[in-house]
Backbone atoms as SQL, in Angstrom:
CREATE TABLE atoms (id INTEGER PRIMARY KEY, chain TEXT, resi INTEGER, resn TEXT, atom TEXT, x REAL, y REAL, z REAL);
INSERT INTO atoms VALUES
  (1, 'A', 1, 'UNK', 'N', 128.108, 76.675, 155.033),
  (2, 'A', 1, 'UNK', 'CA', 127.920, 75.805, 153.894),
  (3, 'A', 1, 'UNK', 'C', 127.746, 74.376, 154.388),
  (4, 'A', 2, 'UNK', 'N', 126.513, 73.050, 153.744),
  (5, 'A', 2, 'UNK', 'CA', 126.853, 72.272, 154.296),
  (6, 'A', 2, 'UNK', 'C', 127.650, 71.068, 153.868),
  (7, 'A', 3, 'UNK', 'N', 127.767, 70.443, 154.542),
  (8, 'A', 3, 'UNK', 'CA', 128.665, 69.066, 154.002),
  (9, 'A', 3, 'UNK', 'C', 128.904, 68.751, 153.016),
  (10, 'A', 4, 'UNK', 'N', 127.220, 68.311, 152.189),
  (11, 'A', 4, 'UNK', 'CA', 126.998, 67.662, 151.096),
  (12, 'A', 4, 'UNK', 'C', 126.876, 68.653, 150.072),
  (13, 'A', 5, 'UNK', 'N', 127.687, 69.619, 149.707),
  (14, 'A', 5, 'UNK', 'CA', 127.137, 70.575, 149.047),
  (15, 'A', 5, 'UNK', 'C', 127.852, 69.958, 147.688),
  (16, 'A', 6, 'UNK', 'N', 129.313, 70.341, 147.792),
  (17, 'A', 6, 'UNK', 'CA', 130.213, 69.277, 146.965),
  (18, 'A', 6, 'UNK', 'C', 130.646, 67.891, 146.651),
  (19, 'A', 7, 'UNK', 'N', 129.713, 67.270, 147.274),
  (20, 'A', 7, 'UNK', 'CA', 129.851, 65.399, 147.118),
  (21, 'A', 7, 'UNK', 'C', 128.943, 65.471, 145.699),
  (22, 'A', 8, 'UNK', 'N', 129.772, 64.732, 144.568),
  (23, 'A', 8, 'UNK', 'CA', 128.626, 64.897, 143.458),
  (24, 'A', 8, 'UNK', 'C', 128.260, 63.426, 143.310),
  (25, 'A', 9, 'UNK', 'N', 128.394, 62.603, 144.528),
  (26, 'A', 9, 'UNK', 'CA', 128.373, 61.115, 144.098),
  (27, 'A', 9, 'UNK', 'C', 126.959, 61.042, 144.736),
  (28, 'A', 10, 'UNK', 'N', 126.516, 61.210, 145.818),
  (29, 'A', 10, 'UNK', 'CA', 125.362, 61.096, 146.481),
  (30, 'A', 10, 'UNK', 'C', 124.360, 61.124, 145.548),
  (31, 'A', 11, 'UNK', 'N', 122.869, 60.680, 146.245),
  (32, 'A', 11, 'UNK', 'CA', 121.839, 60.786, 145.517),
  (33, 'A', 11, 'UNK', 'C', 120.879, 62.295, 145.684),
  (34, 'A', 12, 'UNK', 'N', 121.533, 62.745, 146.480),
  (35, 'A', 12, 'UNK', 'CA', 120.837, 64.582, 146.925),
  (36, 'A', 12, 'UNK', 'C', 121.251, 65.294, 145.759),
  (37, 'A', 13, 'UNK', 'N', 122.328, 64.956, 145.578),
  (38, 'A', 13, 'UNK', 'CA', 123.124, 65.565, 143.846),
  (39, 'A', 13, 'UNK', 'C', 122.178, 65.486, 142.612),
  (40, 'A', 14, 'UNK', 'N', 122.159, 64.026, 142.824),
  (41, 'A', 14, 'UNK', 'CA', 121.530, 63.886, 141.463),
  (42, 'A', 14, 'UNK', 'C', 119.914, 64.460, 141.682),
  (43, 'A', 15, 'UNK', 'N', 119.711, 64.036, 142.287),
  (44, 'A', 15, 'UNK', 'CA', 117.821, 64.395, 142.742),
  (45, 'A', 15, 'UNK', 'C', 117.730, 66.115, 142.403),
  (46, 'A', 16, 'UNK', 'N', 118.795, 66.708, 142.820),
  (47, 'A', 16, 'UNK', 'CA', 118.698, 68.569, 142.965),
  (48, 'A', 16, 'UNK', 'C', 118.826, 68.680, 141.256),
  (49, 'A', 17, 'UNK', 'N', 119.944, 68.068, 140.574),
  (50, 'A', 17, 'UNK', 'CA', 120.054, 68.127, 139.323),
  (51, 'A', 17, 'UNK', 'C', 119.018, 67.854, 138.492),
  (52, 'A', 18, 'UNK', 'N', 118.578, 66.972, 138.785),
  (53, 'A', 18, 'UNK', 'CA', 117.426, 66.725, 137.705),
  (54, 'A', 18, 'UNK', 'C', 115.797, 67.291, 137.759),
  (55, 'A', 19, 'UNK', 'N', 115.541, 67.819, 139.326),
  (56, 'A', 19, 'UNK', 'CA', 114.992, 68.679, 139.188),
  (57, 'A', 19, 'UNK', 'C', 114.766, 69.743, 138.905),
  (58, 'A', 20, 'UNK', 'N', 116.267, 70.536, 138.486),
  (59, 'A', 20, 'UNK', 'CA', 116.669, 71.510, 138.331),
  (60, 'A', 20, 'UNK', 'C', 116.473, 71.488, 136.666),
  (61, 'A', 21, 'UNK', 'N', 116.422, 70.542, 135.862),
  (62, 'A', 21, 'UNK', 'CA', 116.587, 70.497, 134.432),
  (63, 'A', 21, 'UNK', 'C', 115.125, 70.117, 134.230),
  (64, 'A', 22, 'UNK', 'N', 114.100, 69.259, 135.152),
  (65, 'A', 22, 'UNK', 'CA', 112.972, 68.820, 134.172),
  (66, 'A', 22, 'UNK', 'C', 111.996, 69.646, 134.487),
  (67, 'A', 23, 'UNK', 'N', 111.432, 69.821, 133.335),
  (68, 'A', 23, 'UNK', 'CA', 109.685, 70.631, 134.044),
  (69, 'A', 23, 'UNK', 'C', 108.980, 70.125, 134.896),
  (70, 'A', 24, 'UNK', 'N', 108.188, 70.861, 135.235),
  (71, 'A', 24, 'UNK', 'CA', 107.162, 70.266, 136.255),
  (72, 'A', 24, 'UNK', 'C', 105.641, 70.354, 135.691),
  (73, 'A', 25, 'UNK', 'N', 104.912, 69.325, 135.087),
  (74, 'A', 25, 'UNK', 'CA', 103.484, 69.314, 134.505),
  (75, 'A', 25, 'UNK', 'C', 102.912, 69.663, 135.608),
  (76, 'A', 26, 'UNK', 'N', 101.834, 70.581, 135.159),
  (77, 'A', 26, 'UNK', 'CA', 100.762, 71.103, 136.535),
  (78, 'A', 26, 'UNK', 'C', 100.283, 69.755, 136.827),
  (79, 'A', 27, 'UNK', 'N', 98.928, 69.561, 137.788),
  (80, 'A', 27, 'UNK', 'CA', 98.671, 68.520, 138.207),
  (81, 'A', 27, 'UNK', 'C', 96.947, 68.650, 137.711),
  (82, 'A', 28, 'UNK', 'N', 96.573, 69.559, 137.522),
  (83, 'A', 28, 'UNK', 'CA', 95.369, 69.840, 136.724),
  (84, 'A', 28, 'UNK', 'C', 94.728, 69.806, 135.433),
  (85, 'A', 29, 'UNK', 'N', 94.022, 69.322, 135.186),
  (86, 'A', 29, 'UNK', 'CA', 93.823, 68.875, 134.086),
  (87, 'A', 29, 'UNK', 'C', 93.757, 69.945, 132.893),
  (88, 'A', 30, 'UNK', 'N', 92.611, 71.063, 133.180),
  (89, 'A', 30, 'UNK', 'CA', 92.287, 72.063, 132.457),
  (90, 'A', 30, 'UNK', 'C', 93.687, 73.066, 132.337),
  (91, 'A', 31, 'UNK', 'N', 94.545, 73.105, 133.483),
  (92, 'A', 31, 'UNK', 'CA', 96.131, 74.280, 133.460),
  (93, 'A', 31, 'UNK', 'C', 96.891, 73.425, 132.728),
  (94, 'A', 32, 'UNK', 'N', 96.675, 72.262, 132.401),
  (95, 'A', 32, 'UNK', 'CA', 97.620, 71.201, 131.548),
  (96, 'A', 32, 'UNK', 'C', 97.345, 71.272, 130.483),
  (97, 'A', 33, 'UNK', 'N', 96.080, 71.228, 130.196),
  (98, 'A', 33, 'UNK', 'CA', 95.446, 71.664, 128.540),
  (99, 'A', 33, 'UNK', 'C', 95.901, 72.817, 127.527),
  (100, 'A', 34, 'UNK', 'N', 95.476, 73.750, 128.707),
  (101, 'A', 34, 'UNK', 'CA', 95.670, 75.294, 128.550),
  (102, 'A', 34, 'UNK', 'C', 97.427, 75.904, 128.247),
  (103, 'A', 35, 'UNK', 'N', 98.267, 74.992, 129.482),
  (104, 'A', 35, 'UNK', 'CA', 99.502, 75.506, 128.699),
  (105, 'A', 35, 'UNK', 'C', 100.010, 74.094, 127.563),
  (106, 'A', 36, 'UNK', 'N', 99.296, 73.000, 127.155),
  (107, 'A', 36, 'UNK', 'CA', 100.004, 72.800, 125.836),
  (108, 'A', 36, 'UNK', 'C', 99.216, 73.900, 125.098),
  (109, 'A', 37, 'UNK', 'N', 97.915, 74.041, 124.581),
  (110, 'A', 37, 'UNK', 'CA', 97.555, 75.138, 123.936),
  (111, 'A', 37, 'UNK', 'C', 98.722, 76.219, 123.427),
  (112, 'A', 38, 'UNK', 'N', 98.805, 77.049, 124.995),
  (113, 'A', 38, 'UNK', 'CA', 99.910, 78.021, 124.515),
  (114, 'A', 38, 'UNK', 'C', 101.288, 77.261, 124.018),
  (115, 'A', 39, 'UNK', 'N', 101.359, 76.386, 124.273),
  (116, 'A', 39, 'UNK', 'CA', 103.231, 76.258, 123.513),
  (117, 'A', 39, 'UNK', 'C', 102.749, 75.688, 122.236),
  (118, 'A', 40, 'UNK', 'N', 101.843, 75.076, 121.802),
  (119, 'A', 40, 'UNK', 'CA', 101.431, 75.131, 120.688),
  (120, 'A', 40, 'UNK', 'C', 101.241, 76.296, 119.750),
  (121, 'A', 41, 'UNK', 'N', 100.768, 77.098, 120.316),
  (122, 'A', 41, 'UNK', 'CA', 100.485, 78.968, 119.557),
  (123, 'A', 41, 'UNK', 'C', 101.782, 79.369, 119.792),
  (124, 'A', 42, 'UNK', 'N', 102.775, 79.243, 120.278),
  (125, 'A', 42, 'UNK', 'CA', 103.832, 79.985, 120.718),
  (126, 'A', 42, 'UNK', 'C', 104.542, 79.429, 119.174),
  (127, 'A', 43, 'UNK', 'N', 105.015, 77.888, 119.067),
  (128, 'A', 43, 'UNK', 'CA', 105.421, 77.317, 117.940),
  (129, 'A', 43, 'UNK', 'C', 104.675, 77.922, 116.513),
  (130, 'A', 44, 'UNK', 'N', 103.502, 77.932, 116.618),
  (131, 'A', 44, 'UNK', 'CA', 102.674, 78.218, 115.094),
  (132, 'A', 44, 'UNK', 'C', 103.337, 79.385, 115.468),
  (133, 'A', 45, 'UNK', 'N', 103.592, 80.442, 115.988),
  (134, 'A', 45, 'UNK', 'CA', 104.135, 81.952, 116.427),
  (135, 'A', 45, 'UNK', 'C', 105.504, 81.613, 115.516),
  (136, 'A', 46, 'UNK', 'N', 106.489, 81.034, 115.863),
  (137, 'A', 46, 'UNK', 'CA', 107.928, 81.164, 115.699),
  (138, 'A', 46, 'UNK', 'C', 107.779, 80.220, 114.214),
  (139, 'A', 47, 'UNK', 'N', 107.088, 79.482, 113.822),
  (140, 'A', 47, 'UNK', 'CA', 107.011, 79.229, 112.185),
  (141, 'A', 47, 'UNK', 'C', 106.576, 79.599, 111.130),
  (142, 'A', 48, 'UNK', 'N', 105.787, 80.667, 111.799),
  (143, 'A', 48, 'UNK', 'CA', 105.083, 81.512, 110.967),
  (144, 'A', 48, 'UNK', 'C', 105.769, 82.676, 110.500),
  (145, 'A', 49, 'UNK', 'N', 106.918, 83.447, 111.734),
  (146, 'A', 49, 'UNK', 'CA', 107.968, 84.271, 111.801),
  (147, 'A', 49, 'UNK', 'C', 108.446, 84.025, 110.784),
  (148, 'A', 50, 'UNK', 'N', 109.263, 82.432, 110.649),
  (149, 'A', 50, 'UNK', 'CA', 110.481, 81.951, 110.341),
  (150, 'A', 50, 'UNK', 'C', 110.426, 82.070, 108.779),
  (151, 'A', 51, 'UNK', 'N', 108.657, 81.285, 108.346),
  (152, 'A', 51, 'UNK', 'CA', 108.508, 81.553, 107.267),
  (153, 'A', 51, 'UNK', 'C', 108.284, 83.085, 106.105),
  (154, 'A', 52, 'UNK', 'N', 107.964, 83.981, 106.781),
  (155, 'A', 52, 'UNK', 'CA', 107.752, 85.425, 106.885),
  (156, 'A', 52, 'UNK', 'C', 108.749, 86.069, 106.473),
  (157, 'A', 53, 'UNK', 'N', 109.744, 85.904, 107.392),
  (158, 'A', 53, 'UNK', 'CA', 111.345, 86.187, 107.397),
  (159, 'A', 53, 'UNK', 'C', 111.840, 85.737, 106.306),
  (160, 'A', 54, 'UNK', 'N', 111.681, 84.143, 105.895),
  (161, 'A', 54, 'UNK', 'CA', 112.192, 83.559, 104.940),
  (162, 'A', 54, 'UNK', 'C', 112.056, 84.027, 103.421),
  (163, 'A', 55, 'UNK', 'N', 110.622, 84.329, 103.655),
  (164, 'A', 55, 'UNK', 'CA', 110.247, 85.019, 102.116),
  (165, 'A', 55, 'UNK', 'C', 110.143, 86.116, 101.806),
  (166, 'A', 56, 'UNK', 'N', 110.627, 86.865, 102.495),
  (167, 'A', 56, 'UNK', 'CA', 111.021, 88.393, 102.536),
  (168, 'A', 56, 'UNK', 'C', 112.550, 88.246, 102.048),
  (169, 'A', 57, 'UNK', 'N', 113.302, 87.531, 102.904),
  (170, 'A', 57, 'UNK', 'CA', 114.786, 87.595, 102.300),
  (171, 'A', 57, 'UNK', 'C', 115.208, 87.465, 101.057),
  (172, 'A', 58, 'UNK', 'N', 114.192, 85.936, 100.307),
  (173, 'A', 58, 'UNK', 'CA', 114.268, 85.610, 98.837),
  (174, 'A', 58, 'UNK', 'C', 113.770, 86.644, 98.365),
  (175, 'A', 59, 'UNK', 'N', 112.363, 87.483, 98.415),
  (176, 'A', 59, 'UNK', 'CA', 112.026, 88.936, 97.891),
  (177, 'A', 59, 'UNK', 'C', 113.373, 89.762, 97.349),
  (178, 'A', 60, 'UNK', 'N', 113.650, 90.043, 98.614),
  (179, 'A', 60, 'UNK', 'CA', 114.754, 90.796, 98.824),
  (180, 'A', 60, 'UNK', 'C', 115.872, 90.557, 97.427),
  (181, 'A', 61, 'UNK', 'N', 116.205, 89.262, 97.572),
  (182, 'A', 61, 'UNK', 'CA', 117.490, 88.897, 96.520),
  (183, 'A', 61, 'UNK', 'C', 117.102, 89.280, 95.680),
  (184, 'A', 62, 'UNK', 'N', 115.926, 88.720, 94.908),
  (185, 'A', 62, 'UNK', 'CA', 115.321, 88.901, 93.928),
  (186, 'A', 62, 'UNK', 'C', 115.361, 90.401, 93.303),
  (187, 'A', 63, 'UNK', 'N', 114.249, 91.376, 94.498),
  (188, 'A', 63, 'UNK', 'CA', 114.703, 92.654, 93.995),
  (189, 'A', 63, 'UNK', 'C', 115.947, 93.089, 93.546),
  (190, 'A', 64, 'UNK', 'N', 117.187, 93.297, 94.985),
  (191, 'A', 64, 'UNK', 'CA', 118.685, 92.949, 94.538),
  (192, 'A', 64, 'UNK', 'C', 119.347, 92.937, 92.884),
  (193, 'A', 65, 'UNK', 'N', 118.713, 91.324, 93.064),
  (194, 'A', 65, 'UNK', 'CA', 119.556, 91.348, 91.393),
  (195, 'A', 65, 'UNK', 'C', 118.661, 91.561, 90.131),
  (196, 'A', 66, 'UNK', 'N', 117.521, 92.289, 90.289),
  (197, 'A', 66, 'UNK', 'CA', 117.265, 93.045, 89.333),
  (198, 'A', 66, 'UNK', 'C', 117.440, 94.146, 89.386),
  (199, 'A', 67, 'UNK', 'N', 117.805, 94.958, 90.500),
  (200, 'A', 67, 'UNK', 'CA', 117.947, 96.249, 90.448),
  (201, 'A', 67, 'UNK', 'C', 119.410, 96.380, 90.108),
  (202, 'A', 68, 'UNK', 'N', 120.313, 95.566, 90.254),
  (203, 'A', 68, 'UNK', 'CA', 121.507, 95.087, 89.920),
  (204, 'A', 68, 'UNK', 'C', 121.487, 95.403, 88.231),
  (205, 'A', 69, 'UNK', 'N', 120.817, 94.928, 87.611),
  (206, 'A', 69, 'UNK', 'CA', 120.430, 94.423, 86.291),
  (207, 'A', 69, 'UNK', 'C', 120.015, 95.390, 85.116),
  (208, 'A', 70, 'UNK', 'N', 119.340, 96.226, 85.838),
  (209, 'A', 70, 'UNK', 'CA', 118.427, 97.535, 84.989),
  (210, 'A', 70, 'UNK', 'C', 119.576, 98.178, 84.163),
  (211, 'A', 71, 'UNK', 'N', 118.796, 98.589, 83.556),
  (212, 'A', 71, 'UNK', 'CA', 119.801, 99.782, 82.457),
  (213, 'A', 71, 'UNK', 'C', 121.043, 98.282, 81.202),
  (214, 'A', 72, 'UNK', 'N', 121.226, 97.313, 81.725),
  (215, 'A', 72, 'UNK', 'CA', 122.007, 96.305, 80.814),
  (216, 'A', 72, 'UNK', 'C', 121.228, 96.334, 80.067),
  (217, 'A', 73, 'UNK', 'N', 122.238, 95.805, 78.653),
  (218, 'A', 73, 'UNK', 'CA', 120.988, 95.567, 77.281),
  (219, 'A', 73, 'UNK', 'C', 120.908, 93.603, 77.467),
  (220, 'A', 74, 'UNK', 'N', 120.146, 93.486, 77.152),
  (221, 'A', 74, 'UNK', 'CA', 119.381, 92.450, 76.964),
  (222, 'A', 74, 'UNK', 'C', 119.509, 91.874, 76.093),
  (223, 'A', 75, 'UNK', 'N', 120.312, 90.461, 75.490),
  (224, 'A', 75, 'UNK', 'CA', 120.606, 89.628, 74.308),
  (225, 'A', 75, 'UNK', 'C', 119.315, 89.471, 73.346),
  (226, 'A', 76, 'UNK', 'N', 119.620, 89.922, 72.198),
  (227, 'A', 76, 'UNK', 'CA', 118.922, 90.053, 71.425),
  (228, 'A', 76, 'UNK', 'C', 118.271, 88.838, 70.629),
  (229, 'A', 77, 'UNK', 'N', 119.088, 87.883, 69.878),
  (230, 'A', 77, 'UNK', 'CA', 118.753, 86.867, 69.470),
  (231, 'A', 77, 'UNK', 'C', 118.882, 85.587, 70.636),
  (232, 'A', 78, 'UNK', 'N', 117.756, 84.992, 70.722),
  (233, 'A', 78, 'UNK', 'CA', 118.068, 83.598, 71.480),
  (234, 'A', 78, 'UNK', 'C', 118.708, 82.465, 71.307),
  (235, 'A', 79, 'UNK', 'N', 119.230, 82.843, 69.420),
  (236, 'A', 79, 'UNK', 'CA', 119.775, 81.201, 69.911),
  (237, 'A', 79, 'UNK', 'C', 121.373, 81.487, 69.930),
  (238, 'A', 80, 'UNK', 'N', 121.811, 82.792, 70.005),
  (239, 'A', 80, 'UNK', 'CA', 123.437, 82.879, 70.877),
  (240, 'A', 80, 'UNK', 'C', 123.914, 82.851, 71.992),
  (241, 'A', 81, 'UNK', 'N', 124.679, 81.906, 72.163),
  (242, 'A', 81, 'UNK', 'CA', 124.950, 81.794, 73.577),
  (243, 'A', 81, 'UNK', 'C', 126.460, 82.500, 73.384),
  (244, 'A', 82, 'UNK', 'N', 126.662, 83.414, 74.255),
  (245, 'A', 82, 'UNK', 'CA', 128.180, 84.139, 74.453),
  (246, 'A', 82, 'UNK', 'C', 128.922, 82.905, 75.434),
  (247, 'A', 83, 'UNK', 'N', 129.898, 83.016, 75.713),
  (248, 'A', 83, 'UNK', 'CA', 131.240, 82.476, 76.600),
  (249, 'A', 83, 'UNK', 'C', 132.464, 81.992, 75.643),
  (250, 'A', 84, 'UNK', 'N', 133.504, 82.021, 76.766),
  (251, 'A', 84, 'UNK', 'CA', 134.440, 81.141, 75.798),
  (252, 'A', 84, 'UNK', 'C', 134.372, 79.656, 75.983),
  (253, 'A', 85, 'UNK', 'N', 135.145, 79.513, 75.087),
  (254, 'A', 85, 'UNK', 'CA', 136.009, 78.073, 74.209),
  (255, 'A', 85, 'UNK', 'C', 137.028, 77.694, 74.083),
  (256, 'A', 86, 'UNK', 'N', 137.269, 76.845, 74.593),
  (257, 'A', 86, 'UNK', 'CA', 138.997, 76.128, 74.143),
  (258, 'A', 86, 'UNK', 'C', 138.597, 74.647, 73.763),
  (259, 'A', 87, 'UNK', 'N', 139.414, 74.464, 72.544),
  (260, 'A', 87, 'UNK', 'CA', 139.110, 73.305, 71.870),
  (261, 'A', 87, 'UNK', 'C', 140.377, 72.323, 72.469),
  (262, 'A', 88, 'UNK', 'N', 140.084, 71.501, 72.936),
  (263, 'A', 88, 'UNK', 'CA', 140.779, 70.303, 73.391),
  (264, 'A', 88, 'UNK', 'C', 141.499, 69.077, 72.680),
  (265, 'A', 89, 'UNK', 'N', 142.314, 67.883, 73.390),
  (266, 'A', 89, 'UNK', 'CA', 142.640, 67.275, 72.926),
  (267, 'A', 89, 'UNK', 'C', 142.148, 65.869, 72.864),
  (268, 'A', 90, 'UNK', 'N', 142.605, 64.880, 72.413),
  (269, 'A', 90, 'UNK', 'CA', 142.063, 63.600, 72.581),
  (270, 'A', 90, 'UNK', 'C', 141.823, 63.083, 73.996),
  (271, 'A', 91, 'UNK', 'N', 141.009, 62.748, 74.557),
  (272, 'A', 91, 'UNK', 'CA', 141.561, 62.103, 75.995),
  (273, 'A', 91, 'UNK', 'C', 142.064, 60.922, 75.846),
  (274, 'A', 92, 'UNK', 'N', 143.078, 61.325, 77.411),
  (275, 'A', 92, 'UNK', 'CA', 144.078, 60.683, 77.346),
  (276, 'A', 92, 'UNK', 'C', 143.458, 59.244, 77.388),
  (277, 'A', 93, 'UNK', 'N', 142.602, 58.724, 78.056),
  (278, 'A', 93, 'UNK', 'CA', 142.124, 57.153, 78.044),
  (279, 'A', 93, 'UNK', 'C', 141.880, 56.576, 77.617),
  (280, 'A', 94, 'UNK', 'N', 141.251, 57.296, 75.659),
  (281, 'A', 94, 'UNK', 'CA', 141.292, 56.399, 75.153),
  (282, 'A', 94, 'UNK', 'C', 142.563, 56.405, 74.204),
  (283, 'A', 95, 'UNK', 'N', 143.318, 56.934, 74.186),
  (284, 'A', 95, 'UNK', 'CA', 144.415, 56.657, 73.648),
  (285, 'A', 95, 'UNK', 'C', 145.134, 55.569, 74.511),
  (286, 'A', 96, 'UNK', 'N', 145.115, 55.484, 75.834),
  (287, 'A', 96, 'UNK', 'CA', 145.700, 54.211, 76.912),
  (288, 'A', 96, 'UNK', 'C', 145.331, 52.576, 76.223),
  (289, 'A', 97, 'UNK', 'N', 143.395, 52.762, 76.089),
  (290, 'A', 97, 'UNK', 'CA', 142.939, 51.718, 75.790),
  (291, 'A', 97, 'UNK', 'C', 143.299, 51.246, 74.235),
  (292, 'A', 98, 'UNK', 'N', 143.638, 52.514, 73.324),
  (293, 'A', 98, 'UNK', 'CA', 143.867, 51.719, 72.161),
  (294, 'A', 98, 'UNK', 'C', 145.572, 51.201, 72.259),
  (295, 'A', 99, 'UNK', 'N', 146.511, 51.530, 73.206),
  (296, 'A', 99, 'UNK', 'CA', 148.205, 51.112, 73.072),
  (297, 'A', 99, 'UNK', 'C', 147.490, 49.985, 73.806),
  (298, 'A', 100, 'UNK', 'N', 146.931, 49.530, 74.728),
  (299, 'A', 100, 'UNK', 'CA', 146.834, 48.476, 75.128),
  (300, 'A', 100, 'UNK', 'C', 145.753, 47.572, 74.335),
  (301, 'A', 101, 'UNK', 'N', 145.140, 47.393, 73.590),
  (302, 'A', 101, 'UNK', 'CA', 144.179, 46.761, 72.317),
  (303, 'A', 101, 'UNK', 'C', 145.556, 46.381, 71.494),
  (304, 'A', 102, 'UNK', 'N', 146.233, 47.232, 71.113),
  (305, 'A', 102, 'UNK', 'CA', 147.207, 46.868, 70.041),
  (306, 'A', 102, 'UNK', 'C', 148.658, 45.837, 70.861),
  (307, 'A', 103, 'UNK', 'N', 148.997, 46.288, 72.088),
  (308, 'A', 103, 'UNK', 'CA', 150.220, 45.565, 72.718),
  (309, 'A', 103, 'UNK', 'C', 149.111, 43.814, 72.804),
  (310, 'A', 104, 'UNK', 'N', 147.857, 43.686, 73.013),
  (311, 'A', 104, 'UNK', 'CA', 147.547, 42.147, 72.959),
  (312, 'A', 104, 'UNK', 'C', 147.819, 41.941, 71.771);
């Protein structure tokens, strides 16, 4: 093993590191062209997937909760709305603002 293998202060360190992380652009013009090309098609590739995927899944729900749905009866008149109700009280704030209107 040699010396400098574990010194991480040196500049052999850093030089191995960062070659180790950056690409290397060909030096040709036309192999430079050619692979942005492909990582360009590669991207339209993986957004095209993504979108594909995407609208298949919403499909999906969709089917889901109608097949969920079938056979229920269906509200007849539109202008009833079902849920409950609880009838409430005064709020409390403005009852605050009128003890304090009356204490001036």
């Amino acid at each position: 093993m040699f010396a400098q293998t574990f010194r991480f202060g040196s500049s052999q360190f850093h030089s191995r590191v960062r070659s180790a992380f950056e690409p290397r652009k060909p030096r040709h013009r036309m192999l430079r062209f050619a692979l942005g090309v492909v990582g360009l098609g590669v991207l339209a590739v993986l957004v095209m997937f993504s979108v594909v995927l995407g609208a298949a899944m919403i499909g999906a729900g969709v089917l889901y909760k109608l097949w969920k749905q079938r056979g229920k009866p269906v509200a007849g008149d539109t202008r009833v709305v079902e849920g409950e109700f609880r009838v409430v009280g005064q709020p409390v704030l403005e009852t605050r603002r009128e003890t304090q209107t009356n204490a001036l």
